[in-house]
Backbone and ligand atoms as CSV (ligand in chain L), in Angstrom:
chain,resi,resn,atom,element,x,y,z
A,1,UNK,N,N,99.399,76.900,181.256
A,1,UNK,CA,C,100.830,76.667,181.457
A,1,UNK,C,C,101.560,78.015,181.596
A,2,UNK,N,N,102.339,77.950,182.606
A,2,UNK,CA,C,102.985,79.754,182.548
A,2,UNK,C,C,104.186,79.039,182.164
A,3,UNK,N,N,104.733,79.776,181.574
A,3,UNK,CA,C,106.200,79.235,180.124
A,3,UNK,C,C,107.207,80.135,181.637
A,4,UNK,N,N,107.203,80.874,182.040
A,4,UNK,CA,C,108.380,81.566,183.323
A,4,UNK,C,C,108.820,80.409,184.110
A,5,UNK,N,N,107.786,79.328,184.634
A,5,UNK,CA,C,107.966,78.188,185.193
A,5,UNK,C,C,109.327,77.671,184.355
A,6,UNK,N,N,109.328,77.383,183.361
A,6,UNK,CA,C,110.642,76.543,182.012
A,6,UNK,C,C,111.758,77.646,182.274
A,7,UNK,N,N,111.720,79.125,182.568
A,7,UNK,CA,C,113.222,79.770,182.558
A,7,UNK,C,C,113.814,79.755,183.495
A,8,UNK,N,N,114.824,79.549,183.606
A,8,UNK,CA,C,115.986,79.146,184.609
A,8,UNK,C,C,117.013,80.233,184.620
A,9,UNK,N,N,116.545,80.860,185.930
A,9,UNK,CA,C,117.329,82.518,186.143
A,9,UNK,C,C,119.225,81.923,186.891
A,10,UNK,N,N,119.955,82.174,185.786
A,10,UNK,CA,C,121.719,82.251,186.303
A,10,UNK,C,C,122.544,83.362,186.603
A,11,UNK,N,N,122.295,83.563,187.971
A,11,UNK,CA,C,123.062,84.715,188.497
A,11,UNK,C,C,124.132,85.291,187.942
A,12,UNK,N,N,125.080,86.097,187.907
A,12,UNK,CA,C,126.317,86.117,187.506
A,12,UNK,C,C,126.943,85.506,185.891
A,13,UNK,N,N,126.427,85.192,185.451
A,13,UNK,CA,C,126.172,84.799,184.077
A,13,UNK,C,C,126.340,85.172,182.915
A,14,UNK,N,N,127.407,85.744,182.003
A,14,UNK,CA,C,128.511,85.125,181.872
A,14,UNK,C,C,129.639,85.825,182.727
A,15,UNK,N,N,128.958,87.134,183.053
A,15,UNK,CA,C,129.748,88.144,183.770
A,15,UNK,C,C,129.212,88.570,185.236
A,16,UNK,N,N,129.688,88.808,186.208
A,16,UNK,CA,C,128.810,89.329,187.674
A,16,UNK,C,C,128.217,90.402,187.288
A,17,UNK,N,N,127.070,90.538,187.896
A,17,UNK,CA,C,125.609,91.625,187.663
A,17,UNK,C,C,125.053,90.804,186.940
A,18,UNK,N,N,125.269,90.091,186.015
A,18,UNK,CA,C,123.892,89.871,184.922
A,18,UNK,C,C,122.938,88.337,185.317
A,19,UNK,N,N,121.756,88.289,185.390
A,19,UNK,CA,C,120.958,87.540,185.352
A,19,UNK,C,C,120.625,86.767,184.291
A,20,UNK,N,N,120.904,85.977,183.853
A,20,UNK,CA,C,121.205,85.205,182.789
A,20,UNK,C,C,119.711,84.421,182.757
A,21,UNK,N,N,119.108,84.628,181.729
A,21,UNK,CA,C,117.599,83.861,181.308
A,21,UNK,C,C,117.991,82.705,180.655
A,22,UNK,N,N,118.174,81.440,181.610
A,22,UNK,CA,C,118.633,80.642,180.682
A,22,UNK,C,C,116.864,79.831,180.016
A,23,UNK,N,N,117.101,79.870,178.631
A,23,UNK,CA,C,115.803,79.103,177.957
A,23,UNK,C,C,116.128,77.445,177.968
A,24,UNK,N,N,117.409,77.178,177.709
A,24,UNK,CA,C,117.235,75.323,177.612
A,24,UNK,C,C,116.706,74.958,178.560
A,25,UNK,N,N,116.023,75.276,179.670
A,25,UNK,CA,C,115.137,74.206,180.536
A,25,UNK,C,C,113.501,74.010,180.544
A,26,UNK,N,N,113.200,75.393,179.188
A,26,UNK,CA,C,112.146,75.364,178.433
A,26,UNK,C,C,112.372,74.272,177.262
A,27,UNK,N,N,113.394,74.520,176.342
A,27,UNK,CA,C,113.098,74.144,174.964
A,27,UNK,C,C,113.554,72.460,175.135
A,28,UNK,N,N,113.816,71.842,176.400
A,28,UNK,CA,C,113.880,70.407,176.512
A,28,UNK,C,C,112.404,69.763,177.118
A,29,UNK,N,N,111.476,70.839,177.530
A,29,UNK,CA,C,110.119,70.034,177.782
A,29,UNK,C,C,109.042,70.578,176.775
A,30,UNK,N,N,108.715,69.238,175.589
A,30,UNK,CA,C,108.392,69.411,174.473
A,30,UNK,C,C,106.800,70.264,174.690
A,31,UNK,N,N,106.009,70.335,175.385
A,31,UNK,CA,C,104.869,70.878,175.719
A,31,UNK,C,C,105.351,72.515,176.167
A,32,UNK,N,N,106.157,72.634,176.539
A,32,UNK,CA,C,106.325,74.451,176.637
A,32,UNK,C,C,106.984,75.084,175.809
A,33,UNK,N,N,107.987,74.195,175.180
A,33,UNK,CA,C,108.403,74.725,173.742
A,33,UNK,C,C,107.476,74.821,172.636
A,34,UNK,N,N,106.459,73.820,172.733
A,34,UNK,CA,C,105.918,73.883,171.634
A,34,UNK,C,C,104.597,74.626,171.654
A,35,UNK,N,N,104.521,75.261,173.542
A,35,UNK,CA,C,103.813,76.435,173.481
A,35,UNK,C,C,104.355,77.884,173.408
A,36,UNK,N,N,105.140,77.588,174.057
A,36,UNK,CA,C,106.264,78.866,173.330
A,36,UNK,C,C,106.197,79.560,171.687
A,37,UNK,N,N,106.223,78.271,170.941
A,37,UNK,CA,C,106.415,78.731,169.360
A,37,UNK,C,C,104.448,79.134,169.225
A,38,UNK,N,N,104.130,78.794,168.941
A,38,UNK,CA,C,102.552,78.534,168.966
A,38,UNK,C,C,102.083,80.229,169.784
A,39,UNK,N,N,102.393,80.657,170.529
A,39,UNK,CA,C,101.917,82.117,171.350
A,39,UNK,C,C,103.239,83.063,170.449
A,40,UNK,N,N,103.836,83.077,170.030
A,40,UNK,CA,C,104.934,83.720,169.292
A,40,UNK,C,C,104.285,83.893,167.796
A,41,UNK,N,N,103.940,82.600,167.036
A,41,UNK,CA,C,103.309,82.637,166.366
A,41,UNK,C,C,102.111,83.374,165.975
A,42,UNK,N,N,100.910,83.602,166.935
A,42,UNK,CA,C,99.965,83.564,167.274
A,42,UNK,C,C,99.608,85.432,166.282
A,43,UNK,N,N,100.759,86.286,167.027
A,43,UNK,CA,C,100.370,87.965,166.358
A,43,UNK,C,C,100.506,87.851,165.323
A,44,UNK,N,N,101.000,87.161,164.380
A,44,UNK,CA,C,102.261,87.423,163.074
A,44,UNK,C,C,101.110,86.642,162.194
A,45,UNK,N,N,100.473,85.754,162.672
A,45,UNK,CA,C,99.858,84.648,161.470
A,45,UNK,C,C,99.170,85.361,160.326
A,46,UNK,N,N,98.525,86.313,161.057
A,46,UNK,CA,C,97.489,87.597,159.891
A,46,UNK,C,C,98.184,88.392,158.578
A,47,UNK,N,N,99.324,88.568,159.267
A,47,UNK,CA,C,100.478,89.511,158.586
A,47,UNK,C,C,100.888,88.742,157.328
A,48,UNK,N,N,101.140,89.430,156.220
A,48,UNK,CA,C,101.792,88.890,154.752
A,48,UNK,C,C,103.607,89.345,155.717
A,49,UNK,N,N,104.172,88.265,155.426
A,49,UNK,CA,C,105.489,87.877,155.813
A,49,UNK,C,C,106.168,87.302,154.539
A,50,UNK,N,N,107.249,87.249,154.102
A,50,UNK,CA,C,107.887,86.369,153.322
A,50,UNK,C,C,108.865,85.903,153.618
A,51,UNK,N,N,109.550,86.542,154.921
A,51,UNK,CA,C,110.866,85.002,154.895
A,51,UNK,C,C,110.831,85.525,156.905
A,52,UNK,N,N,111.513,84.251,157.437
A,52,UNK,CA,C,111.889,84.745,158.765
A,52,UNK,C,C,113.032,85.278,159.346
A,53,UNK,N,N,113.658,86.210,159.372
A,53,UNK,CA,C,115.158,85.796,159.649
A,53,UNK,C,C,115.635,85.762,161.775
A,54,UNK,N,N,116.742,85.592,162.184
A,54,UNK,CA,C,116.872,85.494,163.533
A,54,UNK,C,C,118.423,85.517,163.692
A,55,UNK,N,N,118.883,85.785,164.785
A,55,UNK,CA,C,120.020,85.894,165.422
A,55,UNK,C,C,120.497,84.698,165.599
A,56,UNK,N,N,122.115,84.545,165.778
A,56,UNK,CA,C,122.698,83.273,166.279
A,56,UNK,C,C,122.732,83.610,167.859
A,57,UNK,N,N,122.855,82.188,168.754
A,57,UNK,CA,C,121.901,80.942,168.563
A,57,UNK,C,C,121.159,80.540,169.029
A,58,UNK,N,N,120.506,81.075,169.769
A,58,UNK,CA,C,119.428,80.704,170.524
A,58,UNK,C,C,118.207,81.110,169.777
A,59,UNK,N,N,118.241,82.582,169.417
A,59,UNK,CA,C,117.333,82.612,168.063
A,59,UNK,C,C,117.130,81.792,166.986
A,60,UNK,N,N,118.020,80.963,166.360
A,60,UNK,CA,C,117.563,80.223,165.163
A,60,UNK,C,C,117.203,79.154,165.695
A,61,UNK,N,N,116.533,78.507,167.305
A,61,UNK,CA,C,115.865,77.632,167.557
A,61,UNK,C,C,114.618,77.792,167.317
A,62,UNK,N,N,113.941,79.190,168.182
A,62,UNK,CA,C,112.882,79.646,168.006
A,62,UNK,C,C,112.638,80.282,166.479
A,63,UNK,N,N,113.395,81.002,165.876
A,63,UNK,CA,C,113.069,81.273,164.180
A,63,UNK,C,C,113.061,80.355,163.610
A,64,UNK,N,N,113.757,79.183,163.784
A,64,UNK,CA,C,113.617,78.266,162.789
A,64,UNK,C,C,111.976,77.588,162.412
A,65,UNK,N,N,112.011,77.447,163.827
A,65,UNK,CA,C,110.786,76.519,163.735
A,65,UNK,C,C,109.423,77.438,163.834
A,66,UNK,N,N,109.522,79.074,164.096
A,66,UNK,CA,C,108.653,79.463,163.455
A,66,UNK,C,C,108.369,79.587,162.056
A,67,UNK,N,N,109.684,79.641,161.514
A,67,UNK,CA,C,109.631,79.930,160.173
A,67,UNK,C,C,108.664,78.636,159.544
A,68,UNK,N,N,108.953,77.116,160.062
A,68,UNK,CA,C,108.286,76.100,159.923
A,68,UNK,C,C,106.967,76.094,160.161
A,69,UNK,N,N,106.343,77.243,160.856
A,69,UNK,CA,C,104.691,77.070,161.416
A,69,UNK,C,C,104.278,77.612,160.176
A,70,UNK,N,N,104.873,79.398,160.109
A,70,UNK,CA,C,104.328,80.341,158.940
A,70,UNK,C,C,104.286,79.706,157.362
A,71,UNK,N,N,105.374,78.291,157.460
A,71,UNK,CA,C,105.793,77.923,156.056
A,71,UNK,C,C,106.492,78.527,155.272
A,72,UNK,N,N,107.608,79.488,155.760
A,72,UNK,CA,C,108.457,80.570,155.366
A,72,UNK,C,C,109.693,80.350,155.198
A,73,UNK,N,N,110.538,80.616,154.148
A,73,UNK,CA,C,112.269,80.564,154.653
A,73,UNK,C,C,112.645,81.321,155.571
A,74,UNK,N,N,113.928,80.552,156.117
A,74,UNK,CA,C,114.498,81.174,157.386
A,74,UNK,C,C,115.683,82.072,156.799
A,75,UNK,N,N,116.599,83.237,157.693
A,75,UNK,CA,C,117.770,83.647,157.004
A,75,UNK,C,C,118.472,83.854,158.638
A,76,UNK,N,N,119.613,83.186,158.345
A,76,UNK,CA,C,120.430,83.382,159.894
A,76,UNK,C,C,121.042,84.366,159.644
A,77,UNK,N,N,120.840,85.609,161.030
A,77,UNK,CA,C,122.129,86.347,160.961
A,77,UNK,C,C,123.470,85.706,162.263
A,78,UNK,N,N,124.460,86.233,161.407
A,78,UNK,CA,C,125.888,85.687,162.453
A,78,UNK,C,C,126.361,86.080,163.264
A,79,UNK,N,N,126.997,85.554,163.989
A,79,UNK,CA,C,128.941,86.259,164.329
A,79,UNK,C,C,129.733,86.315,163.410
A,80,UNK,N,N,130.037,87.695,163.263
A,80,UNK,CA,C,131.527,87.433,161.832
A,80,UNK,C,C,132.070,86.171,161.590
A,81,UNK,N,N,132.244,86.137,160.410
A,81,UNK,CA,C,133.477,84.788,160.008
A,81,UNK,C,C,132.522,83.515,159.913
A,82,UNK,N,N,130.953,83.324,159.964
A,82,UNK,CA,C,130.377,82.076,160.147
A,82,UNK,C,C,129.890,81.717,158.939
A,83,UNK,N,N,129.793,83.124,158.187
A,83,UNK,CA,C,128.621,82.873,156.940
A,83,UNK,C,C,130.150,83.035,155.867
A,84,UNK,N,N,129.686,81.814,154.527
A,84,UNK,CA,C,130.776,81.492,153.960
A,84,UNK,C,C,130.413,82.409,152.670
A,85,UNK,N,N,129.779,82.957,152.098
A,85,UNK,CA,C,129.724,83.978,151.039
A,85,UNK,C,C,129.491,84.971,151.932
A,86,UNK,N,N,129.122,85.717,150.346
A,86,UNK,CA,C,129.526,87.734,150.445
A,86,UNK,C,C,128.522,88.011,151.895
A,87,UNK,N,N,129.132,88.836,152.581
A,87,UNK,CA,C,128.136,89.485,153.815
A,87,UNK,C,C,128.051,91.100,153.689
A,88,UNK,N,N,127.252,91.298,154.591
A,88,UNK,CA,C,127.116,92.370,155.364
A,88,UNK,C,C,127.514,92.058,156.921
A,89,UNK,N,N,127.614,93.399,156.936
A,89,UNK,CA,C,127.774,93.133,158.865
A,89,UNK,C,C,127.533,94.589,159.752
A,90,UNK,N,N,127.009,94.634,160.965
A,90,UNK,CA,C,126.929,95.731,161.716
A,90,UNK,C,C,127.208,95.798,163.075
A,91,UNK,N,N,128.174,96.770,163.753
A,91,UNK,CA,C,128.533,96.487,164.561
A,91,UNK,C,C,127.163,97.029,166.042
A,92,UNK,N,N,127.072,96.522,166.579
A,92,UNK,CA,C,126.385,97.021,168.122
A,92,UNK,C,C,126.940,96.328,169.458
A,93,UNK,N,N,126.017,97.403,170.383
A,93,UNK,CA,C,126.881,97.343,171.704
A,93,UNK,C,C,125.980,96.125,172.387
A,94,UNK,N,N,126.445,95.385,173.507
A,94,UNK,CA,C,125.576,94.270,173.831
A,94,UNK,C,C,125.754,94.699,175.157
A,95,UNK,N,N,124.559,93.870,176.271
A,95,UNK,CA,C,124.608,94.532,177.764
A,95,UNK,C,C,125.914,94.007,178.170
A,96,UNK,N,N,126.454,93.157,177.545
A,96,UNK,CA,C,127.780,92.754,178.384
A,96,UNK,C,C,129.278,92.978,177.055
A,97,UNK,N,N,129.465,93.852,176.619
A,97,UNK,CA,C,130.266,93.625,175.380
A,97,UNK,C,C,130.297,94.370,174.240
A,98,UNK,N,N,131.059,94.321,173.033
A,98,UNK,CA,C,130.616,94.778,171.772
A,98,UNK,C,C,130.599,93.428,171.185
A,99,UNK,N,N,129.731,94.102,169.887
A,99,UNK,CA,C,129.501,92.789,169.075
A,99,UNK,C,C,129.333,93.494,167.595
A,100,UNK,N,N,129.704,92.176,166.319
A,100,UNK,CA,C,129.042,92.503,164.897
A,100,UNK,C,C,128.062,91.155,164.550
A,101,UNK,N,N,127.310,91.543,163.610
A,101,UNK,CA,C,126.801,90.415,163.208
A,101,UNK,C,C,126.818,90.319,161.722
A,102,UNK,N,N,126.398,89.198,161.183
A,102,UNK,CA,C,126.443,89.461,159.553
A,102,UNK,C,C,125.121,88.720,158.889
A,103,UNK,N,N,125.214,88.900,157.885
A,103,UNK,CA,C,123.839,88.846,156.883
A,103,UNK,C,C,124.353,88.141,155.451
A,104,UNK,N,N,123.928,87.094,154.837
A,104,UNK,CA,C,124.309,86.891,153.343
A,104,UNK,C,C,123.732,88.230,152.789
A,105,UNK,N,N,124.293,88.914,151.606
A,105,UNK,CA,C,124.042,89.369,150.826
A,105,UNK,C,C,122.679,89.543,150.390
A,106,UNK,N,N,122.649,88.340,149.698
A,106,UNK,CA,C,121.713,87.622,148.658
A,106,UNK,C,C,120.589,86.946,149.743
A,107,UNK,N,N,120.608,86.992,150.848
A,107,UNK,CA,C,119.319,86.785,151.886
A,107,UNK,C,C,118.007,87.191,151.455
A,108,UNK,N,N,117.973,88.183,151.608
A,108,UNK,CA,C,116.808,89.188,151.193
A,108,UNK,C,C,116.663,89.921,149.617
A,109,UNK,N,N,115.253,89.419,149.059
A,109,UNK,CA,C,114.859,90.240,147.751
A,109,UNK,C,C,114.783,91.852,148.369
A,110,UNK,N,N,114.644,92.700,147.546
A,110,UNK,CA,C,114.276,94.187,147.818
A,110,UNK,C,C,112.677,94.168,147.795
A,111,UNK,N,N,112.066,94.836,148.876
A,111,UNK,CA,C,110.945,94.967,149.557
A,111,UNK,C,C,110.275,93.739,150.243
A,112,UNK,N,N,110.550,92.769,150.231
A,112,UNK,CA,C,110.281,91.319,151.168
A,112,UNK,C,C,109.768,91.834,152.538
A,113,UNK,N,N,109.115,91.422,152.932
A,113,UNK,CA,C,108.866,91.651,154.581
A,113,UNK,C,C,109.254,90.481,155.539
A,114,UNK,N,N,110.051,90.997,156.116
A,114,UNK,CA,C,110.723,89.961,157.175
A,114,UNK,C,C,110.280,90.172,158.958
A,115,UNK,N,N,110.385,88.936,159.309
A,115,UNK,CA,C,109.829,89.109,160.727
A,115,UNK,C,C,111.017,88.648,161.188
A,116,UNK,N,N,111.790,89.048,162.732
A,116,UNK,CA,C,113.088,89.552,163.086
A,116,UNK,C,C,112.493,88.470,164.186
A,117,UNK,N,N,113.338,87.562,164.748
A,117,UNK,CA,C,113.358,86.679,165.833
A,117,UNK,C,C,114.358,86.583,166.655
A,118,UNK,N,N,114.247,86.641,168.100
A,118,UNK,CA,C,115.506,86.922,168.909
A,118,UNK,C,C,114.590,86.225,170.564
A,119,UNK,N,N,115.524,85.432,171.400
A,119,UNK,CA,C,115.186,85.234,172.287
A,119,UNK,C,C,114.820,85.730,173.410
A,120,UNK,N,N,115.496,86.380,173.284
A,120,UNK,CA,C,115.642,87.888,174.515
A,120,UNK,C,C,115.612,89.471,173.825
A,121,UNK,N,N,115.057,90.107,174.541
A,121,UNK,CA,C,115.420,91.740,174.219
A,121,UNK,C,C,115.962,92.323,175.869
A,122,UNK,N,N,117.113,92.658,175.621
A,122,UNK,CA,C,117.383,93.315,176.478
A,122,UNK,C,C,117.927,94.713,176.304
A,123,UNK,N,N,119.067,95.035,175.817
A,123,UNK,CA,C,119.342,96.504,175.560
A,123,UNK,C,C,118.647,97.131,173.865
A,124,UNK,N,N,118.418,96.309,173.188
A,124,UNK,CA,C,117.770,96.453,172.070
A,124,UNK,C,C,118.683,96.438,170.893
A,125,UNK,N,N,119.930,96.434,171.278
A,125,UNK,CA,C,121.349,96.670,170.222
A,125,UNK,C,C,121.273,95.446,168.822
A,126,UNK,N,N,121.290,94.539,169.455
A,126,UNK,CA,C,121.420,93.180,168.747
A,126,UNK,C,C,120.410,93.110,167.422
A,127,UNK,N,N,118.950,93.295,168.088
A,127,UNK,CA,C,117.381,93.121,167.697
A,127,UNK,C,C,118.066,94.226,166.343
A,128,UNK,N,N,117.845,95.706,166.664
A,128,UNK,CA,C,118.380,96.868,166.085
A,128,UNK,C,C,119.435,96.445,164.827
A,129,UNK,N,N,120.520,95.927,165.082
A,129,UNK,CA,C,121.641,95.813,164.184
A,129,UNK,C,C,120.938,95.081,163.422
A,130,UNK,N,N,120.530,93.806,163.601
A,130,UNK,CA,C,119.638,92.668,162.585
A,130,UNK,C,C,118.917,93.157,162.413
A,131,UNK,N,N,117.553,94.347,162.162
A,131,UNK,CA,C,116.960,95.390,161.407
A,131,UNK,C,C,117.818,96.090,160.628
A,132,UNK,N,N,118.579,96.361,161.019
A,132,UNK,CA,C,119.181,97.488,159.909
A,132,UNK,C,C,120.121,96.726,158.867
A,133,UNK,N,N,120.588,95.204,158.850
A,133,UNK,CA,C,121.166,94.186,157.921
A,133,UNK,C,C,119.860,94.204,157.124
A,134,UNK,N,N,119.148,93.940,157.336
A,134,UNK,CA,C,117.655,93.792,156.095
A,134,UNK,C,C,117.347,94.486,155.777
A,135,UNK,N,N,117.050,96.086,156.430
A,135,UNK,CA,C,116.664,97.352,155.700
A,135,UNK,C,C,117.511,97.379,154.552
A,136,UNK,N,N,119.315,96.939,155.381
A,136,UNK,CA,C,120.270,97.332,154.078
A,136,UNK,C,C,120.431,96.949,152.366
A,137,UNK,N,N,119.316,95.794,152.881
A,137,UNK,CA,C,119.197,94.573,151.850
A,137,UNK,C,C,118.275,94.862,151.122
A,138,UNK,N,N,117.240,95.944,151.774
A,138,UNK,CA,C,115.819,96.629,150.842
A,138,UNK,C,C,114.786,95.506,151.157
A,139,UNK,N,N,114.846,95.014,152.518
A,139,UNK,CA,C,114.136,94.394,153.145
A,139,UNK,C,C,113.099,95.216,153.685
A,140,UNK,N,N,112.007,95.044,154.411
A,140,UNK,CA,C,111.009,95.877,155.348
A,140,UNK,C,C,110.753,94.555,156.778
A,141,UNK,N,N,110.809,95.137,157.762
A,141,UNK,CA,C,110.794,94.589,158.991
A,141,UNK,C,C,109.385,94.722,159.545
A,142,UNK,N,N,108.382,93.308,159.608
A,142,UNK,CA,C,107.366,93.825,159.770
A,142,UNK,C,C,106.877,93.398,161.289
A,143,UNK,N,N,108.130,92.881,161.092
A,143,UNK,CA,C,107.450,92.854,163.547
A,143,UNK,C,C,109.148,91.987,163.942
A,144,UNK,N,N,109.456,92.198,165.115
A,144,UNK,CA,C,110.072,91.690,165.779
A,144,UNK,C,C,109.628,91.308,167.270
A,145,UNK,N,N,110.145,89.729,167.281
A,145,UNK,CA,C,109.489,88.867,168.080
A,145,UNK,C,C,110.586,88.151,168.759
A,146,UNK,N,N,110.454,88.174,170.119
A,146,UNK,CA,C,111.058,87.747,171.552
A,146,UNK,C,C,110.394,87.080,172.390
A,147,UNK,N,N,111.105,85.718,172.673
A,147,UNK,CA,C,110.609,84.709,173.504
A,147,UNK,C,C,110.267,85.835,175.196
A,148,UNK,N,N,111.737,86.470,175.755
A,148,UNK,CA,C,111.409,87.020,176.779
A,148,UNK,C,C,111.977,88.551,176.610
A,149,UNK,N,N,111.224,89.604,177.313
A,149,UNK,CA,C,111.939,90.998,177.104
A,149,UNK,C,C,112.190,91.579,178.926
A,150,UNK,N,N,113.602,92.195,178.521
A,150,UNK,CA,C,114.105,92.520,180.059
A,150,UNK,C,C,113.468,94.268,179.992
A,151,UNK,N,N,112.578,94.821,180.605
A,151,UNK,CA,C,111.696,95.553,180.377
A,151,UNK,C,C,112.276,96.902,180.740
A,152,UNK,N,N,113.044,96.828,181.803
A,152,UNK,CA,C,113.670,98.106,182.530
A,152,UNK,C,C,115.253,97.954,181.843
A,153,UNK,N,N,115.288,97.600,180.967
A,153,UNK,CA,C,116.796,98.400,179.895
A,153,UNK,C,C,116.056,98.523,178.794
A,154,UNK,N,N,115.176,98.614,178.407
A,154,UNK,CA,C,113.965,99.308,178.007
A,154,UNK,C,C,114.507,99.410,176.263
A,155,UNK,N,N,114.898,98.281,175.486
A,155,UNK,CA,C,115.312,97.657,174.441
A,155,UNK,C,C,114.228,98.302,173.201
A,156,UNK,N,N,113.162,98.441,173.685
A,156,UNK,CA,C,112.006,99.013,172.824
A,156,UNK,C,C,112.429,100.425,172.051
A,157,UNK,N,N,113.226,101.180,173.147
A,157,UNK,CA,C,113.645,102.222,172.647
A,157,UNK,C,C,114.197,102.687,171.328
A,158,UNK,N,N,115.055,101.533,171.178
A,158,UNK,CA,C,116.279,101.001,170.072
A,158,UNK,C,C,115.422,100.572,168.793
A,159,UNK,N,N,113.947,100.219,169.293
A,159,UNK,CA,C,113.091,99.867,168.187
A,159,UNK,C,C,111.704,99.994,167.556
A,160,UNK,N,N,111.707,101.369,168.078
A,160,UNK,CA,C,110.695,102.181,167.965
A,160,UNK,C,C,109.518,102.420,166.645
A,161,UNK,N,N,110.693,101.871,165.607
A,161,UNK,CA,C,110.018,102.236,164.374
A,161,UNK,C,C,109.365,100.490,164.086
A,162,UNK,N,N,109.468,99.484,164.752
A,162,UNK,CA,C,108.968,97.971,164.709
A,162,UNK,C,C,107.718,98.129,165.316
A,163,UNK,N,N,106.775,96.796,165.102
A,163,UNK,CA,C,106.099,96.536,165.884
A,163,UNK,C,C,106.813,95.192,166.611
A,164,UNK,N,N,106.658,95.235,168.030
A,164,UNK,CA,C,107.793,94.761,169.238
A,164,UNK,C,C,106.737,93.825,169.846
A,165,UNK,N,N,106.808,92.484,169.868
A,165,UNK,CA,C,105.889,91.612,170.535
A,165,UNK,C,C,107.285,90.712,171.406
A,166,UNK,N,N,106.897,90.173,172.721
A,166,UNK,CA,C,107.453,89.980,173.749
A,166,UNK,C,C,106.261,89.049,174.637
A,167,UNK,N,N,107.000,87.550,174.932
A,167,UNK,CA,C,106.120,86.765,175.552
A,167,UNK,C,C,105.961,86.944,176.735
A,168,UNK,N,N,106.967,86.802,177.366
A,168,UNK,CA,C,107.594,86.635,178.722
A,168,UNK,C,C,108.226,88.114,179.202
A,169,UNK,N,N,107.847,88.833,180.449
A,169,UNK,CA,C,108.571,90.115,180.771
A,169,UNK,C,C,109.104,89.917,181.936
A,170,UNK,N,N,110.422,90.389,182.693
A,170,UNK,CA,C,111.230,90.684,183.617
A,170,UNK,C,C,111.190,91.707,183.663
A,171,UNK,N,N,111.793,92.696,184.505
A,171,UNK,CA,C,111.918,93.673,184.802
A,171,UNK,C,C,113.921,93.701,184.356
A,172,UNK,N,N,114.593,92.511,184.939
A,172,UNK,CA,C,115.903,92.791,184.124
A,172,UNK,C,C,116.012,90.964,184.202
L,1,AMP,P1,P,120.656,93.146,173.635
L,1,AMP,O1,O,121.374,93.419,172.360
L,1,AMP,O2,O,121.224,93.896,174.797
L,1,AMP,O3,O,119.159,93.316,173.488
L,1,AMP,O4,O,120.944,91.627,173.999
L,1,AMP,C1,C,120.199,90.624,173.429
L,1,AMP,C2,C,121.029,89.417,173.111
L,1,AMP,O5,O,121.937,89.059,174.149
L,1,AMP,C3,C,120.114,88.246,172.897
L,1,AMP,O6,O,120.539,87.538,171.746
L,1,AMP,C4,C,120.227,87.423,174.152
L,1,AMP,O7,O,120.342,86.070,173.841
L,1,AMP,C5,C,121.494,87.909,174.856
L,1,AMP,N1,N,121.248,88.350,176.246
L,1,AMP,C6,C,121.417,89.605,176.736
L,1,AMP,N2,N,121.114,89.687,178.030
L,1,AMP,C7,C,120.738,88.445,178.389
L,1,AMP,C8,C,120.279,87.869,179.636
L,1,AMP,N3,N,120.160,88.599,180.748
L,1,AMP,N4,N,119.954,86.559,179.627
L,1,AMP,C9,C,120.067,85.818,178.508
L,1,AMP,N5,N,120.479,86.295,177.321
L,1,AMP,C10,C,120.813,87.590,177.245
């Protein structure tokens, strides 16, 4: 099964220039989603992990339900203003925008190893900020994992000190 078949490329998307990877025309045909999670899964299974955490929202489809394979808790990070206790938050730049995100507090024990889930990597900002909410927490980041990576804005850069697994590659 090639899982590229399920992404649905949207021109102009949300802004002109950008190529928009849309995933819902994967995660509605239950056989490529559920190979999707399963090859995502697949590096990480060996690894001592203790919780999953992921980005809002397209990430906490795919984190969630990895977190469900590994048998792990999940921890969402936000958009400001979503999470109703104490946060953290960090601001980064996005390919189309600025952005913050936030973190409960109380998410992460000190030294836990967390695996970082995000749908896309594209400039690496996002992935990056949600590493450095868990470092802040005395977390350790022991892989970050992307359904698809846009290869030539070269997001890896931003995350050099991870180990960076990526299903699906574009060039942008
Ligand atoms: P970045 O911080 O630049 O790596 O952007 C990654 C975040 O923005 C991810 O959460 C993606 O969902 C979203 N994103 C950025 N570029 C695209 C794109 N071309 N298609 C779909 N989602 C994107």
């Amino acid at each position: 099964m090639d899982l590229k078949d399920f992404i649905r490329n949207v021109p102009d998307f949300p802004i002109k220039g950008i190529q928009f990877k849309d995933v819902t025309t994967l995660l509605k045909e239950g056989e490529a989603f559920a190979t999707a999670v399963d090859y995502m899964y697949e590096p990480f299974r060996q690894e001592e992990i203790h919780k999953v955490a992921a980005v809002e929202a397209r990430g906490f489809i795919l984190g969630a339900a990895l977190a469900y394979k590994l048998n792990l808790g999940f921890i969402p990070i936000r958009k400001p203003g979503k999470l109703p206790a104490e946060t953290l938050s960090e601001e980064y730049e996005l390919e189309y925008g600025k952005n913050a995100i936030e973190v409960h507090t109380d998410a992460v024990q000190k030294g836990e190893r967390i695996l970082m889930v995000d749908d896309l990597l594209a400039t690496g900002g996002t992935a990056a900020a949600a590493c450095r909410l868990i470092e802040r927490l005395g977390g350790d980041v022991v892989g970050v994992s992307f359904l698809i990576e846009l290869t030539e804005l070269n997001g890896r850069a931003l995350l050099q000190q991870y180990r960076v697994h990526s299903l699906i590659q574009y060039p942008v």
